[in-house]
PLY file of the C-alpha trace (Angstrom):
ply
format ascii 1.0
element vertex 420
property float x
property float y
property float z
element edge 419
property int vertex1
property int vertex2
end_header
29.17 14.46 37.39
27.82 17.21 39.89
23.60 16.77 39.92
23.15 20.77 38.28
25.26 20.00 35.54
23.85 16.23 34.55
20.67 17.95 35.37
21.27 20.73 32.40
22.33 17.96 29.95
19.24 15.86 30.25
17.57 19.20 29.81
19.24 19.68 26.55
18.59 16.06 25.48
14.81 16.66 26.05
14.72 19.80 24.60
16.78 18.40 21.17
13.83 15.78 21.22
10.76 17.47 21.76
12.33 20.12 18.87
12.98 17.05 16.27
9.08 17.62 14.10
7.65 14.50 12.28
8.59 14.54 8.48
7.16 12.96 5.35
8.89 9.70 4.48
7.82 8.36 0.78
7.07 3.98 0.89
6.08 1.16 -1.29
4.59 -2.07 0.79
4.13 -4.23 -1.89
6.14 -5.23 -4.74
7.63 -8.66 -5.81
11.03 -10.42 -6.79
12.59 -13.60 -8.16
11.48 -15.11 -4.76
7.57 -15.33 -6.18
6.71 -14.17 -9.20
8.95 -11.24 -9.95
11.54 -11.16 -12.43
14.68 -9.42 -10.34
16.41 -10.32 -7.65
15.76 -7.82 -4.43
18.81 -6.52 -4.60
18.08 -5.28 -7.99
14.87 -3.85 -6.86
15.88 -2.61 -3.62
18.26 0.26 -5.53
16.38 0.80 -8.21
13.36 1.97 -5.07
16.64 3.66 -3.11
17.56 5.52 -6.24
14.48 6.88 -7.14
14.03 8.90 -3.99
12.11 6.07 -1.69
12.53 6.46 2.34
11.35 2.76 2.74
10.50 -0.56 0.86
8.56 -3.77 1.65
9.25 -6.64 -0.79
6.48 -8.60 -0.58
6.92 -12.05 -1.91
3.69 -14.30 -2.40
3.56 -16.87 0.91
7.24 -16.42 1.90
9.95 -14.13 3.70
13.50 -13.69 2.51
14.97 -15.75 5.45
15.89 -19.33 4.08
17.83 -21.05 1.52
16.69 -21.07 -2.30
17.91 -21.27 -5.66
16.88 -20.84 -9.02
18.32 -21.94 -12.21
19.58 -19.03 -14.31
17.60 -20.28 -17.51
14.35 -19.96 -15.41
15.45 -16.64 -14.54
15.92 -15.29 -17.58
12.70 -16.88 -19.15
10.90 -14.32 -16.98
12.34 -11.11 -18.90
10.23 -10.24 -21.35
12.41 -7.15 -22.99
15.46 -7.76 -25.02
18.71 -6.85 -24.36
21.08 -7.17 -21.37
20.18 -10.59 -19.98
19.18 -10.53 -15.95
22.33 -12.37 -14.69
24.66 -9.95 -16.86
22.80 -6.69 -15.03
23.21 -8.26 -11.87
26.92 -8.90 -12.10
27.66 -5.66 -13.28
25.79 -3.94 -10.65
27.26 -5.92 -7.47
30.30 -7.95 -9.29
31.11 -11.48 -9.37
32.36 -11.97 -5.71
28.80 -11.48 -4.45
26.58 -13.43 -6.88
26.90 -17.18 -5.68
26.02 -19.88 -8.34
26.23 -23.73 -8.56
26.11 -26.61 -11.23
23.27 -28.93 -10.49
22.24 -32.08 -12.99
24.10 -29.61 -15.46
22.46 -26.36 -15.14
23.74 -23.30 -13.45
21.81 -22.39 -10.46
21.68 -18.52 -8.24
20.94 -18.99 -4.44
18.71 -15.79 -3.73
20.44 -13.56 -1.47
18.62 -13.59 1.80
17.06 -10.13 3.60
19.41 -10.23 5.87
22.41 -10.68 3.49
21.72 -8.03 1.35
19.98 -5.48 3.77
23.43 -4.21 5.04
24.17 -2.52 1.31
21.07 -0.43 1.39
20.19 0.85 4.74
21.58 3.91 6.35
19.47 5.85 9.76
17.39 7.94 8.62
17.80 7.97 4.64
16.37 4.44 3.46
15.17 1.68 5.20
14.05 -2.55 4.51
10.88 -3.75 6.10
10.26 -7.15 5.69
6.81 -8.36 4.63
5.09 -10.68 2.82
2.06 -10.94 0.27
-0.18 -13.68 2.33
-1.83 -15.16 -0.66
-5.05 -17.13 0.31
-8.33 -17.91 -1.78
-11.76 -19.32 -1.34
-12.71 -21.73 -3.99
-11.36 -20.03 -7.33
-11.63 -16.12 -5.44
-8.20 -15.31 -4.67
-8.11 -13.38 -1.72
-4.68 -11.24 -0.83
-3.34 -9.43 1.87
0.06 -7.78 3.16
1.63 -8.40 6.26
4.50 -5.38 6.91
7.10 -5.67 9.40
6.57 -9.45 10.08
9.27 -11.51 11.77
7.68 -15.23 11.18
6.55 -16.62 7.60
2.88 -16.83 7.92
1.23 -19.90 6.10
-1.91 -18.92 4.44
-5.61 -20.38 5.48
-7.44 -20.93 2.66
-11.53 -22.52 1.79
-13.10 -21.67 4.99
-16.90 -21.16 5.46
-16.96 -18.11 3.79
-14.75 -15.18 1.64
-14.45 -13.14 4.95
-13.94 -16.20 7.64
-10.82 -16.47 4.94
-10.35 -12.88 5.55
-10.43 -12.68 9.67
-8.10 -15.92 10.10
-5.75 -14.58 7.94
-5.47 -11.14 9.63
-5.50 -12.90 12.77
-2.21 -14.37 12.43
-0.67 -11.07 11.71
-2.34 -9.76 14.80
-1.22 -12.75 16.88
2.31 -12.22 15.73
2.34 -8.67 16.68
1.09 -9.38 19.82
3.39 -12.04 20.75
5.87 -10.71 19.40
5.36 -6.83 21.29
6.12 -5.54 17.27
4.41 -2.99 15.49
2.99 -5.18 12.51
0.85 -4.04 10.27
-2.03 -5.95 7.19
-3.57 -4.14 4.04
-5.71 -5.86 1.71
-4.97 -5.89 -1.89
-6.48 -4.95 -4.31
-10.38 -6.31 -4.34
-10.95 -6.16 -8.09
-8.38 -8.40 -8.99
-10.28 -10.91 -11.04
-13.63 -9.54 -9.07
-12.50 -10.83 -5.72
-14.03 -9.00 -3.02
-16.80 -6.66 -2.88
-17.48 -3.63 -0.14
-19.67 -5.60 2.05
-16.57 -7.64 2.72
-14.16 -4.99 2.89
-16.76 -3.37 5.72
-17.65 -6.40 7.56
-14.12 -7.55 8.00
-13.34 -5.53 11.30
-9.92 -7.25 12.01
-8.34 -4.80 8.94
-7.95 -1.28 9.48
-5.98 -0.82 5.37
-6.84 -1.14 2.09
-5.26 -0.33 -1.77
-7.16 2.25 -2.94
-4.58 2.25 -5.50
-2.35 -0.58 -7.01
-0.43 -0.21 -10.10
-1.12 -3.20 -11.55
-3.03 -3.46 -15.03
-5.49 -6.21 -14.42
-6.84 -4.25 -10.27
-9.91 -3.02 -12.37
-9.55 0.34 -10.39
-12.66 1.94 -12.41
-15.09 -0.98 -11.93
-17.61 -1.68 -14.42
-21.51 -1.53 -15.11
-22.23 -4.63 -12.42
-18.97 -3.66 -10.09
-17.94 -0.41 -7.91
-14.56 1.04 -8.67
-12.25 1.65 -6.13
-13.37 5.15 -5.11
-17.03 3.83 -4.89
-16.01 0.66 -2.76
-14.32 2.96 -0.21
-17.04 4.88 0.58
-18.98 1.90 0.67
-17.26 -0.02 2.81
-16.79 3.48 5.18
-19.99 4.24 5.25
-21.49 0.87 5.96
-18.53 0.40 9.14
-19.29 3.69 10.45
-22.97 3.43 10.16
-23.65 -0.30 10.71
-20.94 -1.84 12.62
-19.87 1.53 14.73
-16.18 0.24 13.93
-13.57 3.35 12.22
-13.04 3.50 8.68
-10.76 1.65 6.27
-7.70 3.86 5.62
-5.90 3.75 1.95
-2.69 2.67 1.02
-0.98 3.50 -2.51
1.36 0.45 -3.89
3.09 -0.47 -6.96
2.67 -4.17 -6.61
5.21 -4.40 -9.58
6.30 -7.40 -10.80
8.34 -6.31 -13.91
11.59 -4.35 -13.84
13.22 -4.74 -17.44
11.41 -2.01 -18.57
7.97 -3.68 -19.68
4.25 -2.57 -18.48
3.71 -3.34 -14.55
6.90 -1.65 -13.61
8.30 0.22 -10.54
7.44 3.20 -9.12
3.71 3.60 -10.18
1.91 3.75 -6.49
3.34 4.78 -3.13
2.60 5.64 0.90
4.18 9.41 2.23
3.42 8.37 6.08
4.65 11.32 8.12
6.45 9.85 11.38
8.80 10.79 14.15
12.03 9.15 12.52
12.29 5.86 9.63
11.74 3.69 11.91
9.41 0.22 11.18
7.95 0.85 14.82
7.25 4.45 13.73
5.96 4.42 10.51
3.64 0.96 11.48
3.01 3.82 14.52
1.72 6.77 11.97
-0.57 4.72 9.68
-2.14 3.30 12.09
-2.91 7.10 13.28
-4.01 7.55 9.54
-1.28 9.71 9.33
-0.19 9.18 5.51
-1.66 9.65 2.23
-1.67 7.49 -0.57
-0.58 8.76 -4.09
-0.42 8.23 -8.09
2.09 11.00 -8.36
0.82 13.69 -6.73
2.58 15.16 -3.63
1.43 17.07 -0.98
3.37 19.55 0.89
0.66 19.58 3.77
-2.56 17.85 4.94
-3.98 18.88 8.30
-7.66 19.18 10.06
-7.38 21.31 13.00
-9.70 23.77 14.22
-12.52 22.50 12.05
-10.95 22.98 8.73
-9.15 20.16 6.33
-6.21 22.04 5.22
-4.39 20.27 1.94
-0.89 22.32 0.53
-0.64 20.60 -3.33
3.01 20.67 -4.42
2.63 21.63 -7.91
4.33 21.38 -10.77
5.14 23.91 -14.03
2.06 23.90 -16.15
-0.25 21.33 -14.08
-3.69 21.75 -12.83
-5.04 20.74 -9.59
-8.89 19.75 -9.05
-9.50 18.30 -5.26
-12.62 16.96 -4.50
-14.05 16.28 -1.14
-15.82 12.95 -0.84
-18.59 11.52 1.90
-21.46 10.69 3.15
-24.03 12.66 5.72
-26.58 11.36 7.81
-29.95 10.17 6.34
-28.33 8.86 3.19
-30.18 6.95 0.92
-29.38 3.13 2.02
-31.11 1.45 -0.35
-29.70 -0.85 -3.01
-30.60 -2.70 -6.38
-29.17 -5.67 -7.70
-25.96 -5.15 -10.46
-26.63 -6.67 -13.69
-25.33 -9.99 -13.71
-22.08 -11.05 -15.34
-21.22 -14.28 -16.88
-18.59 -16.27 -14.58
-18.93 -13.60 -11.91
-16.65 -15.05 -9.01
-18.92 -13.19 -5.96
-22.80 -12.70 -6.85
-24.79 -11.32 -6.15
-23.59 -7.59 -6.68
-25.26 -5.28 -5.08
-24.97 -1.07 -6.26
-26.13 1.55 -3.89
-27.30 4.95 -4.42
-24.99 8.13 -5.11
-25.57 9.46 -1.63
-22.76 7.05 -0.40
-19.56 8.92 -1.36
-21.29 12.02 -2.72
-18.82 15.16 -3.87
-19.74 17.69 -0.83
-17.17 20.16 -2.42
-14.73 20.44 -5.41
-12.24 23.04 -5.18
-9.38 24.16 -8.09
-5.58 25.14 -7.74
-2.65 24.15 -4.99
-4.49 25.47 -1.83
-7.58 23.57 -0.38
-9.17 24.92 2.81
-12.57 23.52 3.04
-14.90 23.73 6.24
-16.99 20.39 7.23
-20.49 21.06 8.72
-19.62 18.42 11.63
-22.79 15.95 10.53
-20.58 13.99 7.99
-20.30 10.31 8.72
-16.58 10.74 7.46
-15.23 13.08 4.63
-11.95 12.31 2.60
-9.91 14.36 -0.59
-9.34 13.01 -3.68
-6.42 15.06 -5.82
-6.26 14.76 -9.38
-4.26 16.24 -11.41
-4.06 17.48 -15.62
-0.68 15.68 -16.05
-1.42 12.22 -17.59
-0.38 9.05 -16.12
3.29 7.39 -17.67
2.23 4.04 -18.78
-1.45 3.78 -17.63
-2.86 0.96 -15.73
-6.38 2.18 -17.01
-8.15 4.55 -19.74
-7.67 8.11 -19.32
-5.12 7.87 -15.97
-4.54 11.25 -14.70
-1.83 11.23 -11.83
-3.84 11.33 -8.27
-2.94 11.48 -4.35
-6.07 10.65 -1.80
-5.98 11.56 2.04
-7.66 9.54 4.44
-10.75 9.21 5.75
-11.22 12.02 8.38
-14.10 13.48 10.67
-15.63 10.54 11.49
-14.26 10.41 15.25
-16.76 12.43 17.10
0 1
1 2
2 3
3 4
4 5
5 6
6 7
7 8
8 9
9 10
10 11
11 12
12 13
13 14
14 15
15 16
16 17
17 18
18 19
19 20
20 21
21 22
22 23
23 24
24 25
25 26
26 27
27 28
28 29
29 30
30 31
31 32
32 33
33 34
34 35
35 36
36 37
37 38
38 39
39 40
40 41
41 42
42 43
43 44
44 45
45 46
46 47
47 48
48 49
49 50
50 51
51 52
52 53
53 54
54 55
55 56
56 57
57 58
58 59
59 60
60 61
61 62
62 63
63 64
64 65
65 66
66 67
67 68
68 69
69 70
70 71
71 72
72 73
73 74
74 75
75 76
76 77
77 78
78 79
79 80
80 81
81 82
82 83
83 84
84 85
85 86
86 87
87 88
88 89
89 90
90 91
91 92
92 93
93 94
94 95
95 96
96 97
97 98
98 99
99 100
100 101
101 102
102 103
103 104
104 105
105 106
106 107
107 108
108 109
109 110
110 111
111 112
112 113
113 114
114 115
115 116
116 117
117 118
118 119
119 120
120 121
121 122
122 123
123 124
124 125
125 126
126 127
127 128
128 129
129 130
130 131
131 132
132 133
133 134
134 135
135 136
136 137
137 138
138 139
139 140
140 141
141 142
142 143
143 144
144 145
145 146
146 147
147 148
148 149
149 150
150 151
151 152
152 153
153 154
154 155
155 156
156 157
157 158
158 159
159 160
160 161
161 162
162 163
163 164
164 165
165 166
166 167
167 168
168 169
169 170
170 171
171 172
172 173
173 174
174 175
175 176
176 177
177 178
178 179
179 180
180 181
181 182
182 183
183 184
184 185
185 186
186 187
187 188
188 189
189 190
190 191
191 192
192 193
193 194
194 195
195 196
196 197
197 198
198 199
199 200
200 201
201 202
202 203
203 204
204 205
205 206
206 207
207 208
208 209
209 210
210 211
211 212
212 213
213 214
214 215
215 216
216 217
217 218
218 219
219 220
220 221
221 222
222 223
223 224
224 225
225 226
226 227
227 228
228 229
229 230
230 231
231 232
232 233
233 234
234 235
235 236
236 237
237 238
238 239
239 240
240 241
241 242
242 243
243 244
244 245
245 246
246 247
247 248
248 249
249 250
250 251
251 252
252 253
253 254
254 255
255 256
256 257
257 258
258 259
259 260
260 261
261 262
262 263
263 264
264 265
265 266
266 267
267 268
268 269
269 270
270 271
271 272
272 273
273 274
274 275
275 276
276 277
277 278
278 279
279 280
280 281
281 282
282 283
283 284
284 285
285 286
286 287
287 288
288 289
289 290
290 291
291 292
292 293
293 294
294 295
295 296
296 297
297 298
298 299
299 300
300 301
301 302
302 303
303 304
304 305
305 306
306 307
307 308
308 309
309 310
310 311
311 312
312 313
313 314
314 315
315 316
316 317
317 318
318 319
319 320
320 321
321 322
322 323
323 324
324 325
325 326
326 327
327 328
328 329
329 330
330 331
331 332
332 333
333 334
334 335
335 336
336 337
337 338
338 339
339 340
340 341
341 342
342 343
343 344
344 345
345 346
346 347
347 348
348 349
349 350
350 351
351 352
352 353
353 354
354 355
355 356
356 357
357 358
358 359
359 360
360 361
361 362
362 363
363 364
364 365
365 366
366 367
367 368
368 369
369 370
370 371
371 372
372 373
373 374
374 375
375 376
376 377
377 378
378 379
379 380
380 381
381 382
382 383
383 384
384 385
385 386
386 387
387 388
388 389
389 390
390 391
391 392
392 393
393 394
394 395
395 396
396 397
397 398
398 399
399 400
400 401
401 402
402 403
403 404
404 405
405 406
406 407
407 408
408 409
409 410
410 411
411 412
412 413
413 414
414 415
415 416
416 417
417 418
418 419
């Protein structure tokens, strides 16, 4: 090929790939199968996410990756399903046939061997239309404080550290691992921790001092998460800006960013279902590398059920296109803290059986509302002083099958204006 002409190609090549713009791809990071403490197999799970409209999916089994030999007897299967009707097995079959579910008879009982990840990956993915990451729920504790965290894109089955000194030495060796694997590895991993007020785990101090994690759930569709909080314990929103403020302030480290999960573990059509919490990362292509690549630029939002069209700050104004929908409202509020805050705390009033005294609650200049605007179109200006700022989106369209009182579906964006 004469030089000129090669020389034009490669031209075109570049051209075609400096034209190809970063889209929105929609992801759930943690949910659960048969292989823990879910009640379908993933292959079930994988097309119910693929038919709903999901880009991505991380099943994220408790302490284990889909990459080894096990089997489950069918009556322990079906003892899981709590709604009546077609049994589990009988769905199964008569999604993917009898050829492809494998079974045995052991001491009398018919036993399923769980399809492996890679076994079953080959019916779902296709470039650029839905992909399989493979992750894991690392499931550690101190004492009777369960303490949970997501590892996305792993390669190696991470074995949980558990009853250390402390709730965040717990924390730091178990993000360490993922971080050594990534780095031996030369992957793109990823960690988020799960949702802190399950059973009162872990408070904001923890969430800030913990500088090895960069994610959080500020969302997780499970009922028992405790997203409001209580008299004696922050809510979600509150423990953000917490935890943001104090890292930004105190430890000069960036912000947590927020992820949006279902963490289902039912899919028979009971409470806890699919499809209640989800990640739109906007990346170059659905790739693992480049969507592990855009969150880590914080460039995603989490929702509830509220999509956004846009969300850009450039040229000193957070810009935020709402997709809306016939006959709902839109109320965005803009959340964060500015310099000289009020840092002083009081002691929560205690609870009985409380798994992390003491609480501590801090004053309403941490996470203040610097701006609430109405309708589809937010264009708000920042003064520049602002620790961080972040949006909140809430809309009048009530939430399907609640996980608390008075759900309204929600989308945040992340934490923004904090790099000066």
């Amino acid at each position: 090929m004469r030089p000129a002409i090669f020389s034009l190609l490669l031209l075109g090549l570049l051209s075609t790939a400096s034209a190809a713009e970063p889209r929105w791809y929609k992801g759930n990071t943690h949910t659960h199968s048969l292989w823990s403490d879910g009640n379908d197999f993933p292959e079930m799970i994988t097309d119910w996410y693929k038919q709903h409209g999901y880009d991505f999916l991380a099943i994220s089994d408790h302490n284990v990756l889909q990459a080894k030999e096990v089997w489950m007897s069918e009556p322990a299967i079906e003892k899981r399903r709590r709604i009546l009707g077609k049994t589990t097995m009988e769905k199964y079959r008569a999604r993917f046939g009898d050829e492809w579910v494998t079974t045995r008879v052991k001491d009398g009982v018919t036993e399923v061997r769980l399809k492996k990840l890679e076994e079953y990956r080959p019916k779902f993915e296709e470039p650029g239309k839905f992909l399989i990451i493979q992750a894991e729920e690392i499931t550690a504790g101190f004492g009777k404080i369960p303490i949970h965290l997501n590892g996305v894109n792993l390669r190696e089955e991470i074995k949980p550290v558990k009853d250390l000194s402390s709730i965040q030495e717990v924390m730091r060796a178990n993000l360490k691992m993922v971080n050594e694997q990534s780095q031996r590895l030369g992957i793109p991993m990823l960690s988020h921790i799960n949702h802190p007020n399950f059973r009162w785990a872990l408070s904001a101090e923890d969430l800030a001092a913990v500088l090895e994690e960069n994610f959080w759930e500020i969302y997780n569709g499970h009922p028992t998460i405790n997203y409001p909080g209580d008299a004696s314990r922050m809510g979600h929103e509150k423990i953000w800006d917490v935890a943001n403020t104090l890292r930004i302030s105190e430890f000069k480290a960036p912000p947590l960013y927020g992820v949006g999960t279902d963490d289902s573990h039912r899919y028979h059509g009971e409470e806890n279902g699919p499809g209640r919490g989800w990640v739109m990362v906007r990346a170059a292509s659905l790739d693992p590398a480049e969507i592990v690549k855009a969150m880590k630029a914080g460039d995603f939002y989490a929702s509830s059920g509220v999509t956004l069209d846009d969300v850009s700050f450039k040229d000193g104004e957070l810009r935020i296109r709402i997709h809306a929908e016939p006959g709902v409202t839109y109320s965005t509020q803009i959340r964060g803290t500015l310099p000289g805050y009020d840092a002083t705390t009081r002691p929560a009033p205690p609870v009985a059986d409380d798994l992390h005294p003491p609480r501590l609650l801090y004053s309403d200049d941490i996470g203040k509302t610097l701006a609430t605007i109405e309708g589809t179109e937010v264009v708000w200006k920042p003064s520049g002083k602002e620790l961080y700022f972040r949006a909140v989106i809430t809309s009048s369209k009530p939430y399907a099958n609640p996980s608390f009182e008075g759900q309204k579906e929600m989308a945040w964006t992340q934490p923004i204006g904090w790099k000066k």
